[in-house]
TIVOVEX-318690 format. One record per residue (C-alpha): residue number from 0; residue in three letters; x, y, z. Coordinates in Angstrom, 2 decimals, decimal comma. Each point is the difference from the previous one (the first is absolute). Example, Ala and Ser with C-alpha at 12.3 -4.5 7.8 and 13.67 -1.06 7.14 Angstrom:
2
{i=0 aa=ALA xx=12,30 yy=-4,50 zz=7,80}
{i=1 aa=SER xx=1,37 yy=3,44 zz=-0,66}
***
This chain:
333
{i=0 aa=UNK xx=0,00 yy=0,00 zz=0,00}
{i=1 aa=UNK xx=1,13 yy=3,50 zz=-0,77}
{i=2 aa=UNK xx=0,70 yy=2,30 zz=2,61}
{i=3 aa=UNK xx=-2,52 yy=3,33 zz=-0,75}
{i=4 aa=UNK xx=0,95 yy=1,77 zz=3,41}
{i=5 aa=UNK xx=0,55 yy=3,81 zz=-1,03}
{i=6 aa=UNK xx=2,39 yy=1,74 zz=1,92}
{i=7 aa=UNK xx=-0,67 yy=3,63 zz=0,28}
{i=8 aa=UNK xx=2,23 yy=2,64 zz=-1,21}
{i=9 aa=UNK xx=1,77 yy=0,90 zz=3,26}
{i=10 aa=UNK xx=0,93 yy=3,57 zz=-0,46}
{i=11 aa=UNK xx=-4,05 yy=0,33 zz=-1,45}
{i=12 aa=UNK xx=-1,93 yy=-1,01 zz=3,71}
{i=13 aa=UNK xx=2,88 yy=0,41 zz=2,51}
{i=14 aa=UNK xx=-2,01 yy=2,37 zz=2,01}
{i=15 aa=UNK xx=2,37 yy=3,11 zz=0,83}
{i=16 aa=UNK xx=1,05 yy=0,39 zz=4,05}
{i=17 aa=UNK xx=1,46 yy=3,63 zz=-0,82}
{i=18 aa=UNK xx=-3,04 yy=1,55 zz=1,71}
{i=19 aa=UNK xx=-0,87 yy=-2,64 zz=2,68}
{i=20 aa=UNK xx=0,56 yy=1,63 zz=3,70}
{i=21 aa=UNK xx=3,02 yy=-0,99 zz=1,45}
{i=22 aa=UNK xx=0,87 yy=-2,37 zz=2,44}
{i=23 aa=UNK xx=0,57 yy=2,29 zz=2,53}
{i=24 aa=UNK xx=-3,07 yy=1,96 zz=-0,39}
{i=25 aa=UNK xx=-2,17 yy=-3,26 zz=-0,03}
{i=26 aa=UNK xx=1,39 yy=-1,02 zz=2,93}
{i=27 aa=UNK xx=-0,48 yy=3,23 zz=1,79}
{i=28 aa=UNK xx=-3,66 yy=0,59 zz=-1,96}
{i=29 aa=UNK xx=-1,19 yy=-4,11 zz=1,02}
{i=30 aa=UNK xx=1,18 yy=0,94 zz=3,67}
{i=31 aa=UNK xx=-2,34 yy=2,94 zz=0,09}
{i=32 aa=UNK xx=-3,35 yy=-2,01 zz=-1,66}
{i=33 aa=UNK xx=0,60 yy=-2,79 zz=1,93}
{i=34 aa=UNK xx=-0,27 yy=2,35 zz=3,48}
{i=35 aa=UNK xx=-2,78 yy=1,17 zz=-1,01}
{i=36 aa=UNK xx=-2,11 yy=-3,25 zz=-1,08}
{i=37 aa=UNK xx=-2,00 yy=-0,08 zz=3,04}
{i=38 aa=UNK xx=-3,40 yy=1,88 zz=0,52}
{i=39 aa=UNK xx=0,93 yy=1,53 zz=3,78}
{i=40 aa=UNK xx=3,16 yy=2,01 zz=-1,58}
{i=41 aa=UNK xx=-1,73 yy=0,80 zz=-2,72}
{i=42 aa=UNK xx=-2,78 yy=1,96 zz=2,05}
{i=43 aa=UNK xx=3,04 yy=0,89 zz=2,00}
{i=44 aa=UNK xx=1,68 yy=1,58 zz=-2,32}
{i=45 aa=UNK xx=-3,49 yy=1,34 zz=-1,54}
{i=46 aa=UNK xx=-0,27 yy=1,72 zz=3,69}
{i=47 aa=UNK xx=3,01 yy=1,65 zz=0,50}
{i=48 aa=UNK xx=0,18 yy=1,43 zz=-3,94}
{i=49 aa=UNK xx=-3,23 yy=1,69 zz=0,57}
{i=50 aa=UNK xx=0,24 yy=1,38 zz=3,74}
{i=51 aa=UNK xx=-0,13 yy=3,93 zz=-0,38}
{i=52 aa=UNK xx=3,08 yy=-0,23 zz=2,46}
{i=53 aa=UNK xx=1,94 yy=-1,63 zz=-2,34}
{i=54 aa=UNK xx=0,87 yy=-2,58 zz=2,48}
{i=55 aa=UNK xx=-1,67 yy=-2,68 zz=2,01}
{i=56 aa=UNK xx=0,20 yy=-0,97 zz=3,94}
{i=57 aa=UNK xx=0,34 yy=-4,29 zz=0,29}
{i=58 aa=UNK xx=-3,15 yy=0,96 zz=2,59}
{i=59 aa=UNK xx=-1,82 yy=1,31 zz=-3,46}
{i=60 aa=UNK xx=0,53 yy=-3,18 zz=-1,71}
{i=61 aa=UNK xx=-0,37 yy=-2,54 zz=2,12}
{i=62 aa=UNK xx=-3,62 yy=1,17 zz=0,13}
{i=63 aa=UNK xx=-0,17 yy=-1,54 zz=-3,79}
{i=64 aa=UNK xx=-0,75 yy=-4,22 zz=0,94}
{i=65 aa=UNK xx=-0,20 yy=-1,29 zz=3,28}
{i=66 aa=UNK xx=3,51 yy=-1,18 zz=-0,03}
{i=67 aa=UNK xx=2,48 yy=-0,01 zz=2,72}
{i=68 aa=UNK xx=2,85 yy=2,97 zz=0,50}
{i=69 aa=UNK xx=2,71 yy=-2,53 zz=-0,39}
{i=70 aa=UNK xx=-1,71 yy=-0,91 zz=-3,54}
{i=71 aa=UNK xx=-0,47 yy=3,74 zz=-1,39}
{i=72 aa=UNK xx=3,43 yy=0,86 zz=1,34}
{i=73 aa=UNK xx=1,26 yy=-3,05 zz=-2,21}
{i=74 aa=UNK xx=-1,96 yy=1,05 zz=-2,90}
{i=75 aa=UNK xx=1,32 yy=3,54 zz=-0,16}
{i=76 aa=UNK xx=3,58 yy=-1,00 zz=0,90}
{i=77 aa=UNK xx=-0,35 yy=-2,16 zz=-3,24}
{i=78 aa=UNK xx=-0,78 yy=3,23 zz=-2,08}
{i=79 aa=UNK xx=3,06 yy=1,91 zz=1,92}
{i=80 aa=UNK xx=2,39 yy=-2,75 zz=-1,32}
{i=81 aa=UNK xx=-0,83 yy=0,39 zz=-3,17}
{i=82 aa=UNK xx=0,53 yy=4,27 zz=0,11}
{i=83 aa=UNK xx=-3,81 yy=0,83 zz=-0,67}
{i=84 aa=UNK xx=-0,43 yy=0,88 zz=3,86}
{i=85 aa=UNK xx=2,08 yy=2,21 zz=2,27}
{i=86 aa=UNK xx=-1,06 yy=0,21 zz=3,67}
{i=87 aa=UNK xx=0,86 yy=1,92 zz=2,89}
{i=88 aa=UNK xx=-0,88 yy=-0,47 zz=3,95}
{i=89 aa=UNK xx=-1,71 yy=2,62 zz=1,76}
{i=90 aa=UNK xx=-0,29 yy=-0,73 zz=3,67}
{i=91 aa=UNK xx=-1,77 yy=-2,99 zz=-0,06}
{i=92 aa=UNK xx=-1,07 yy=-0,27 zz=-3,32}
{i=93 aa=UNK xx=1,79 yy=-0,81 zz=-3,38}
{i=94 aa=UNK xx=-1,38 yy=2,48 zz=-3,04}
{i=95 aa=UNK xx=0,47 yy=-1,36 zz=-3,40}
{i=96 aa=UNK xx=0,39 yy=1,68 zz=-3,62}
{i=97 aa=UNK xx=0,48 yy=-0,52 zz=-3,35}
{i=98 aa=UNK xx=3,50 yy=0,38 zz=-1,23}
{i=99 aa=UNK xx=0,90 yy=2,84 zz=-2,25}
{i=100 aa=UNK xx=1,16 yy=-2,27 zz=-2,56}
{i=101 aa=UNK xx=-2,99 yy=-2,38 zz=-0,32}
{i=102 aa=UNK xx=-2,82 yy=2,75 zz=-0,07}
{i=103 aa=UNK xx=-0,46 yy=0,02 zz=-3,72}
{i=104 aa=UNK xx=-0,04 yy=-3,83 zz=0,04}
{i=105 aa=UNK xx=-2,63 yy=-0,43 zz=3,01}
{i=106 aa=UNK xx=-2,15 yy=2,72 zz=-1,85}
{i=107 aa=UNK xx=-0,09 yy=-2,21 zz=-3,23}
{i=108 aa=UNK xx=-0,83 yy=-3,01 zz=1,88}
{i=109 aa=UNK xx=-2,72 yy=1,65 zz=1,91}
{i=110 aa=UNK xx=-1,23 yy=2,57 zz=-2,26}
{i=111 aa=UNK xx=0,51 yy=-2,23 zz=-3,30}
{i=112 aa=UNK xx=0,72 yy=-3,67 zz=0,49}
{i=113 aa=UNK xx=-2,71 yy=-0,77 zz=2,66}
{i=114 aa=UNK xx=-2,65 yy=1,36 zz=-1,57}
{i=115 aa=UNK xx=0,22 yy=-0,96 zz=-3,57}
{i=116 aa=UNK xx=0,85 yy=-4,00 zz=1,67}
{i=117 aa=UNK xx=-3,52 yy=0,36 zz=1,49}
{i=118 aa=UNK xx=-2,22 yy=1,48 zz=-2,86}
{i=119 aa=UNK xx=-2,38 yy=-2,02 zz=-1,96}
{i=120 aa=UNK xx=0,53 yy=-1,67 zz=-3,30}
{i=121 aa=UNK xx=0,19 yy=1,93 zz=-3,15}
{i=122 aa=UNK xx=-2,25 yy=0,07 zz=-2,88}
{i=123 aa=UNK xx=1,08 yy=-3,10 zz=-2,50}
{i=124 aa=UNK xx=2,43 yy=1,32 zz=-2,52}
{i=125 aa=UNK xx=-2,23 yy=-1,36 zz=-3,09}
{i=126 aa=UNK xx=-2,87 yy=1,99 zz=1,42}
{i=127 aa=UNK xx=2,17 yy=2,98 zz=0,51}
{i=128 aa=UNK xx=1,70 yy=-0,29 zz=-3,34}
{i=129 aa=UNK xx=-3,28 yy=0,16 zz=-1,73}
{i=130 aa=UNK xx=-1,40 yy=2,71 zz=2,18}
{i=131 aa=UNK xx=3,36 yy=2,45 zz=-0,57}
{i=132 aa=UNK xx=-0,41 yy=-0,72 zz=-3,78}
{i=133 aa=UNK xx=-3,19 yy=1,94 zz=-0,16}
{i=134 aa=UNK xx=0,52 yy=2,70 zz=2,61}
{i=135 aa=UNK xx=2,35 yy=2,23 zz=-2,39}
{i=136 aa=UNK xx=-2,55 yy=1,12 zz=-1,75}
{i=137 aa=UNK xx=-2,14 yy=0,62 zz=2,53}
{i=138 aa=UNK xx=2,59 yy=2,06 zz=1,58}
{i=139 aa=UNK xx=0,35 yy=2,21 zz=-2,89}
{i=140 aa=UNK xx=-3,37 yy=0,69 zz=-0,47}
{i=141 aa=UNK xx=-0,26 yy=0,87 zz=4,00}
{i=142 aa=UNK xx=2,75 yy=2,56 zz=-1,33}
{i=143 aa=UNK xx=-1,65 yy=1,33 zz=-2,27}
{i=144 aa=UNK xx=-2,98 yy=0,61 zz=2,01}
{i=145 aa=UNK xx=1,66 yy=1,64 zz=2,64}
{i=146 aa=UNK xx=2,01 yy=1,98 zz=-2,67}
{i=147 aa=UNK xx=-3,43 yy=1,38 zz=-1,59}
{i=148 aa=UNK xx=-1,38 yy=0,68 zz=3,84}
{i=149 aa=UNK xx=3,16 yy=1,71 zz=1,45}
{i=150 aa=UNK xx=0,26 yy=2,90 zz=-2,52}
{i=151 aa=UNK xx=1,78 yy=2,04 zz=2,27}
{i=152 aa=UNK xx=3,06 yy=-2,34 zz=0,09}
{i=153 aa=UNK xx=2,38 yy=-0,73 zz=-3,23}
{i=154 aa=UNK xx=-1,46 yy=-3,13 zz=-1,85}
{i=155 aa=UNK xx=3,44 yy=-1,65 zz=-0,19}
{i=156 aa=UNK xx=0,23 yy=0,19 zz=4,10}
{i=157 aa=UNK xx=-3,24 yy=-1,83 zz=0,92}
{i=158 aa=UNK xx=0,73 yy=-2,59 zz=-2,85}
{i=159 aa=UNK xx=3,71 yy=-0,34 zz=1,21}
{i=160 aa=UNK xx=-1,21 yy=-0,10 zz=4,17}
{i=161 aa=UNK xx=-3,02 yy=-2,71 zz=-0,91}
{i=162 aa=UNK xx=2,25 yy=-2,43 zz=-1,81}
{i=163 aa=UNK xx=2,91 yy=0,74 zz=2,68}
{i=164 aa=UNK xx=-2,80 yy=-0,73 zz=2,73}
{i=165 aa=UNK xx=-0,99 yy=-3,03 zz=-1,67}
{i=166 aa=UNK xx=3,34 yy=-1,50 zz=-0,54}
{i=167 aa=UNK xx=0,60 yy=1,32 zz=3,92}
{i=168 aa=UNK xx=-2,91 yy=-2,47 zz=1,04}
{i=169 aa=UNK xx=-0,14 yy=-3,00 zz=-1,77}
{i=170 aa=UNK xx=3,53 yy=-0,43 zz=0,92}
{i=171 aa=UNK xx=-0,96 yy=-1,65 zz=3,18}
{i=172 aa=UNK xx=-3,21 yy=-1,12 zz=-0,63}
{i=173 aa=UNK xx=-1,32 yy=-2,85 zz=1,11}
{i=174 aa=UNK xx=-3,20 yy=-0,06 zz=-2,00}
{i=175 aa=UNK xx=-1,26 yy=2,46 zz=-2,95}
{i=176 aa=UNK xx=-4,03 yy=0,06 zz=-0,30}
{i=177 aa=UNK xx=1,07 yy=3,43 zz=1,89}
{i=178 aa=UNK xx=2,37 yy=1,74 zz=-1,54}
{i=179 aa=UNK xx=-1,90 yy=2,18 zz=-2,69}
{i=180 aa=UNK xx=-1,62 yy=1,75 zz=3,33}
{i=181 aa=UNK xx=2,60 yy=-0,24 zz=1,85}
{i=182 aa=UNK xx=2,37 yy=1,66 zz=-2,86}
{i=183 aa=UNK xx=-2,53 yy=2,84 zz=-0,04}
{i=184 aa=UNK xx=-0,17 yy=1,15 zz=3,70}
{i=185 aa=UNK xx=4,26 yy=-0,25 zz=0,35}
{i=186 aa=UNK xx=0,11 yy=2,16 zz=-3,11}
{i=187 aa=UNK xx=-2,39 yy=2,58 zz=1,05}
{i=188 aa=UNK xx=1,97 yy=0,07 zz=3,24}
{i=189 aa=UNK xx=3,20 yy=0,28 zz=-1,57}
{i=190 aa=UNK xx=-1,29 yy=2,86 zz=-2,25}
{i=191 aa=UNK xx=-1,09 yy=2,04 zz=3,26}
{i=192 aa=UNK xx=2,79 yy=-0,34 zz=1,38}
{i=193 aa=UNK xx=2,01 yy=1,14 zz=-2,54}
{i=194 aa=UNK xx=-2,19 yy=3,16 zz=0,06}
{i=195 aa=UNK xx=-0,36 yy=0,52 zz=3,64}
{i=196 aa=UNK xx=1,36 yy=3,25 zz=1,64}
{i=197 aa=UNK xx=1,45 yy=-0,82 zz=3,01}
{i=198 aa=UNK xx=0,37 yy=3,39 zz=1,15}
{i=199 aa=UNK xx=-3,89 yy=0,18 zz=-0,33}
{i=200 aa=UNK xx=-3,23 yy=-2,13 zz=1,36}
{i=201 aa=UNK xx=-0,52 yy=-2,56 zz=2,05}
{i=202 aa=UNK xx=3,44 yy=-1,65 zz=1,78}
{i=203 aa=UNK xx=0,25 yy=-3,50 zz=-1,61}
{i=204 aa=UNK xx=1,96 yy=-2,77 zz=2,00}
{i=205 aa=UNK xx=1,48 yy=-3,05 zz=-1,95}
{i=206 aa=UNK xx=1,06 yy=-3,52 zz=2,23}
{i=207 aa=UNK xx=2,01 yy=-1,86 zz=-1,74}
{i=208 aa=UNK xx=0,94 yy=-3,95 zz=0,77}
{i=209 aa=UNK xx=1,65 yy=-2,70 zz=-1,83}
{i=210 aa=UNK xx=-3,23 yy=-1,81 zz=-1,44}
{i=211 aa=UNK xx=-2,45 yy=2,43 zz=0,28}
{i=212 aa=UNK xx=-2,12 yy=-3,08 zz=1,13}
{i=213 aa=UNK xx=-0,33 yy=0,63 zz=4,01}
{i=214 aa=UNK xx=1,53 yy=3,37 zz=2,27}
{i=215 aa=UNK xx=-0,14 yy=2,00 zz=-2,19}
{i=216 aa=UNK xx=-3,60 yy=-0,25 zz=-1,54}
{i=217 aa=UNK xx=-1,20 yy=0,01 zz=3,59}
{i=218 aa=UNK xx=1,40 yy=2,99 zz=0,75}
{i=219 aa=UNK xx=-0,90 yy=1,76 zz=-3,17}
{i=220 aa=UNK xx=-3,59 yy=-0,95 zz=1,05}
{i=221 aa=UNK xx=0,15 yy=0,69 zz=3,71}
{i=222 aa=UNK xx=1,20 yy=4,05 zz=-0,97}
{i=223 aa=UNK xx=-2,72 yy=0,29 zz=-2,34}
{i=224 aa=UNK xx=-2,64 yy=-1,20 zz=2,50}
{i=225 aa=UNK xx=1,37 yy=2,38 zz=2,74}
{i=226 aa=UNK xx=0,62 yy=2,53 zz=-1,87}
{i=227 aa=UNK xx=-3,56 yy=0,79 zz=-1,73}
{i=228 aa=UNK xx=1,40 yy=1,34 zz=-3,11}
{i=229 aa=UNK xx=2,44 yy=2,79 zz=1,75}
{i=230 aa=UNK xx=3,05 yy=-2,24 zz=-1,11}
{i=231 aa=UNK xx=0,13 yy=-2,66 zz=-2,68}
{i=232 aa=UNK xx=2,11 yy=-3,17 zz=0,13}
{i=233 aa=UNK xx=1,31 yy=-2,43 zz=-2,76}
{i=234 aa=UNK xx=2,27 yy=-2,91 zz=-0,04}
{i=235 aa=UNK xx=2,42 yy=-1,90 zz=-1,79}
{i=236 aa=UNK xx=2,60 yy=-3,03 zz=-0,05}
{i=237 aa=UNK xx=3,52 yy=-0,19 zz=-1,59}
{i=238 aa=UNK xx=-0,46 yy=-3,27 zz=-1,06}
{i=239 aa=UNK xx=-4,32 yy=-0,47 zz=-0,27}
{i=240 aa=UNK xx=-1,17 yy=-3,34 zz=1,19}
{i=241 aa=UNK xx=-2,99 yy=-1,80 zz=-2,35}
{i=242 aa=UNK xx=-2,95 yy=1,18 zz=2,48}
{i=243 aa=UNK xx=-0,55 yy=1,50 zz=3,33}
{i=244 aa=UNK xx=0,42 yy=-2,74 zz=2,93}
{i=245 aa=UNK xx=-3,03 yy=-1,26 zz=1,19}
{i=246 aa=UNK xx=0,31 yy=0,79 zz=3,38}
{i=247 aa=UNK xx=0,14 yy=3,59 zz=-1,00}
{i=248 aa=UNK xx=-2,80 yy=0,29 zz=-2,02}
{i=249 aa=UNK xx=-2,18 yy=-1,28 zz=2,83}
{i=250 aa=UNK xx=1,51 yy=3,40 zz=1,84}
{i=251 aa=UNK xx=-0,76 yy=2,16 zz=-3,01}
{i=252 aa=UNK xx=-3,22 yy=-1,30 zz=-0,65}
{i=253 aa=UNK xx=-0,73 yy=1,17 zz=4,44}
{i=254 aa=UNK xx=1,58 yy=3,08 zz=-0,85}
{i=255 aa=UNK xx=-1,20 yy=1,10 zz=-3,69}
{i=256 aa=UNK xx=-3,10 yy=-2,43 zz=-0,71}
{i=257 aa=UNK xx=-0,43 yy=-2,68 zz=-2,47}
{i=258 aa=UNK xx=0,00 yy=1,68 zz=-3,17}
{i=259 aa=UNK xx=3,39 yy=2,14 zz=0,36}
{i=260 aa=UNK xx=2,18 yy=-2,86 zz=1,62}
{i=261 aa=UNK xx=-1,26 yy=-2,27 zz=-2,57}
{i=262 aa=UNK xx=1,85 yy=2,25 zz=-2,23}
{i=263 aa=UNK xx=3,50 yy=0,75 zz=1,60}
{i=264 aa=UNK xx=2,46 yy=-1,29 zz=-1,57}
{i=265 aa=UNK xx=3,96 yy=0,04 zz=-0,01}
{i=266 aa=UNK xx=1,42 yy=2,51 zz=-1,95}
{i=267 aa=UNK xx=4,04 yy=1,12 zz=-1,23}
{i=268 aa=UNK xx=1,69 yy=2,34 zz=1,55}
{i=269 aa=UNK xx=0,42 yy=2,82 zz=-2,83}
{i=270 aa=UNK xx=2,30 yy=3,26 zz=0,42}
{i=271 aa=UNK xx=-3,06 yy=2,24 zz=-0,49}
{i=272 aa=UNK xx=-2,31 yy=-1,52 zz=3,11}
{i=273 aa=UNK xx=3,09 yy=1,28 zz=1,65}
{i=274 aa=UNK xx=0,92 yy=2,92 zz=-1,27}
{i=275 aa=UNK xx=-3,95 yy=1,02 zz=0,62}
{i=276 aa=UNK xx=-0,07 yy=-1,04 zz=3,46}
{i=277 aa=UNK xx=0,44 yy=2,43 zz=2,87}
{i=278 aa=UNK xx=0,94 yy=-3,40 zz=2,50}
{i=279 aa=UNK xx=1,49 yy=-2,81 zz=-0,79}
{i=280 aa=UNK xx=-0,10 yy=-2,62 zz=2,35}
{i=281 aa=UNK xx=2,48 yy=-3,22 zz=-0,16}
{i=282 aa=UNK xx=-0,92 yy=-3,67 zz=1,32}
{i=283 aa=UNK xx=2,11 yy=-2,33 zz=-0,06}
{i=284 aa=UNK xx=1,41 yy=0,85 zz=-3,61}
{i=285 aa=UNK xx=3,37 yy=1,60 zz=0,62}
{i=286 aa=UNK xx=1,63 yy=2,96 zz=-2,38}
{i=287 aa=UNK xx=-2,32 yy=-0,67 zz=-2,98}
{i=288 aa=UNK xx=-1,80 yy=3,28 zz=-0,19}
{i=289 aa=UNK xx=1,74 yy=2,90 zz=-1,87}
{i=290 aa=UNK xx=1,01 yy=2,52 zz=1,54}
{i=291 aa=UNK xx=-2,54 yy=3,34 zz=-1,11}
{i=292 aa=UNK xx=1,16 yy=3,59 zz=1,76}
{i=293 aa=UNK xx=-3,07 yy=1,22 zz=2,35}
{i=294 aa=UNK xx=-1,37 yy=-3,57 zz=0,51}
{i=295 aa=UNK xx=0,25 yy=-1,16 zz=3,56}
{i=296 aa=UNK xx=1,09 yy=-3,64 zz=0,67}
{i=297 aa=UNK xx=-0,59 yy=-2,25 zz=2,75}
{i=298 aa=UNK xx=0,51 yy=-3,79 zz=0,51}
{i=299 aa=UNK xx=-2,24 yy=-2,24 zz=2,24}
{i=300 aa=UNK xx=0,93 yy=-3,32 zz=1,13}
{i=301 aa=UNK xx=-2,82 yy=-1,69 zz=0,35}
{i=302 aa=UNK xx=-0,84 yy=-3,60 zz=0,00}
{i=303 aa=UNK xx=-1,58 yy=-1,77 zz=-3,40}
{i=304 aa=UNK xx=-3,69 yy=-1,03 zz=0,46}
{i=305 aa=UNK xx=0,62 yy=-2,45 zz=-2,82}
{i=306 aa=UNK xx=2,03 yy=-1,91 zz=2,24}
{i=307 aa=UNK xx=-1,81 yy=0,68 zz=3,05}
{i=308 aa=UNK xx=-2,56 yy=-2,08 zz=2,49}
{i=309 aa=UNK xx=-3,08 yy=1,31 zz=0,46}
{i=310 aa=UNK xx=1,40 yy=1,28 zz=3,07}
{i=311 aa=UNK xx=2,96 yy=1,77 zz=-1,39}
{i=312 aa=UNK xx=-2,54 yy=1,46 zz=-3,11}
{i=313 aa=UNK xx=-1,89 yy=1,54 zz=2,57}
{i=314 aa=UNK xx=3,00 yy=1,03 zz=1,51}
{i=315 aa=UNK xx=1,58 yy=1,61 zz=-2,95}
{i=316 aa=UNK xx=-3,30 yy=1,87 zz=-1,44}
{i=317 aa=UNK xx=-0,03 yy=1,58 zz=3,85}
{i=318 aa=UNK xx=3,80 yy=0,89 zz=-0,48}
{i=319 aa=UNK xx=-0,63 yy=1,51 zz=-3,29}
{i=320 aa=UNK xx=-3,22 yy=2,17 zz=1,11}
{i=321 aa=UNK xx=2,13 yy=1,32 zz=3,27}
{i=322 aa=UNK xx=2,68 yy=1,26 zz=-2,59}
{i=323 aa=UNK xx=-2,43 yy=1,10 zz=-2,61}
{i=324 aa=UNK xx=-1,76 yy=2,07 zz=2,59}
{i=325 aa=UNK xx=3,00 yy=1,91 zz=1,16}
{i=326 aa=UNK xx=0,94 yy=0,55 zz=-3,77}
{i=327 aa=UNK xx=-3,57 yy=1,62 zz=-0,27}
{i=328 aa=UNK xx=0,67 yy=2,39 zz=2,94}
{i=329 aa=UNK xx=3,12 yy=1,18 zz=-1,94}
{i=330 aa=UNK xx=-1,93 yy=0,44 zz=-3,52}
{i=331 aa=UNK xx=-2,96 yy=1,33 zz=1,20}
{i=332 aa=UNK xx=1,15 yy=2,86 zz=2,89}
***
């Protein structure tokens, strides 16, 4: 019998190692994931990146399970080792704190990671194919309606902003029988703000997260609600999530009704909601913002309902109103 056994070209499917991480950096990375594959550090760690302090007493998180001291001291000396803790003892009490150098990579674990490992499933990509092949030119003719309506702005603009807005959107997706409506209401905000005076009317305030899917929808609604029109509130993410987390649309639909939080929805971060805001309020989402002379910036850390309990939602949306609140006093006297 003849011997048919094909022996591929060896230069042709050698798969290349030039941009594999190194060794070292495996090593060091693996150590990291594998102190952090357990649930109590994880809320741990969720804790003490989201106390306003900026730090966390062992007294604080041993009030997380009904575990012994011995066992949450163990747990958090396991994140020391590895660098993404740094404590210090106070009297009695040891504080912990996220190290300098492993803020950025906490924050895309928490604010990123976690949440997109938890969403639901996407729509099927043959369903979403065939959808996407139709929706261009229903996009153009939404342009061209808005085009014919907005007279007062240059035809080219709205076009260029609706298919931009579009494009923004379907990006992250998770299913399109929305998007023509969708497309519509981001473009006409997008096409205020790029008219808005900011020296002039009412103060606008934009929160901004990573997903756009929990904090900072909530507290876009919350300032609206308590502020009765004398101060209006927006949101965005830096990198959108598919759909706003159930657990926060139950709190929008308390705070708004059912028909408006049936339509929130996650939204891009553009320079001009910015650069029309008078506030711009961080959570969680780190330098992302540009910086626009005669905006004023804050960052809250606060804790992502997305990932919370029930408790710790409840928790969080009474956070959030406290600080929204005090922002109100400051807009409003």
């Amino acid at each position: 019998m003849t011997d048919t056994t094909v022996i591929p070209d060896a230069e042709a499917c050698a798969p290349s190692s030039t941009h594999a991480i190194g060794q070292d950096a495996a090593t060091t990375v693996a150590g990291a994931l594998k102190s952090l594959a357990d649930p109590l550090r994880l809320r741990m760690l969720s804790a003490i990146a989201t106390d306003p302090r900026g730090e966390s007493c062992v007294c604080d998180l041993a009030e997380l399970a009904e575990v012994s001291q011995p066992t949450v001291s163990h747990h958090l000396k396991v994140l020391k080792d590895t660098g993404i803790l740094a404590s210090e003892r106070r009297g009695t009490w040891v504080w912990y704190r996220i190290t300098p150098a492993r803020q950025r990579a906490v924050a895309a674990l928490l604010d990123a990671f976690a949440p997109a490992a938890v969403s639901g499933e996407p729509e099927q990509p043959e369903v979403r194919a065939e959808a996407l092949r139709d929706m261009d030119a229903r996009v153009t003719r939404l342009a061209e309606e808005l085009a014919d309506e907005l007279t007062g702005l240059n035809r080219d603009l709205v076009i260029a902003i609706v298919r931009e807005s579009y494009a923004g959107l379907v990006r992250s997706a998770k299913v399109t029988r929305h998007m023509i409506p969708l497309t519509e209401r981001f473009a006409r905000q997008r096409l205020a703000d790029l008219t808005r005076d900011r020296a002039a009317g009412t103060p606008q305030v934009l929160f901004v997260c990573v997903q756009n899917a929990g904090r900072s929808q909530l507290a876009a609604a919350l300032l609206n609600q308590l502020a009765g029109g004398t101060v209006i509130a927006r949101s965005a993410g830096s990198t959108p999530a598919s759909d706003v987390h159930p657990h926060v649309r139950s709190l929008l639909t308390e705070i708004e009704g059912e028909p408006e939080a049936a339509t929130a929805f996650p939204k891009p971060l553009t320079d001009d909601a910015v650069r029309a805001a008078d506030v711009v309020i961080t959570m969680g989402c780190g330098d992302v913002c540009p910086i626009i002379p005669g905006v004023r910036y804050e960052d809250w850390a606060v804790g992502d309902p997305a990932l919370a309990s029930p408790e710790g939602v409840a928790a969080i949306r009474d956070d959030i109103e406290t600080r929204v609140r005090a922002l109100l006093t400051t807009l409003t006297t």
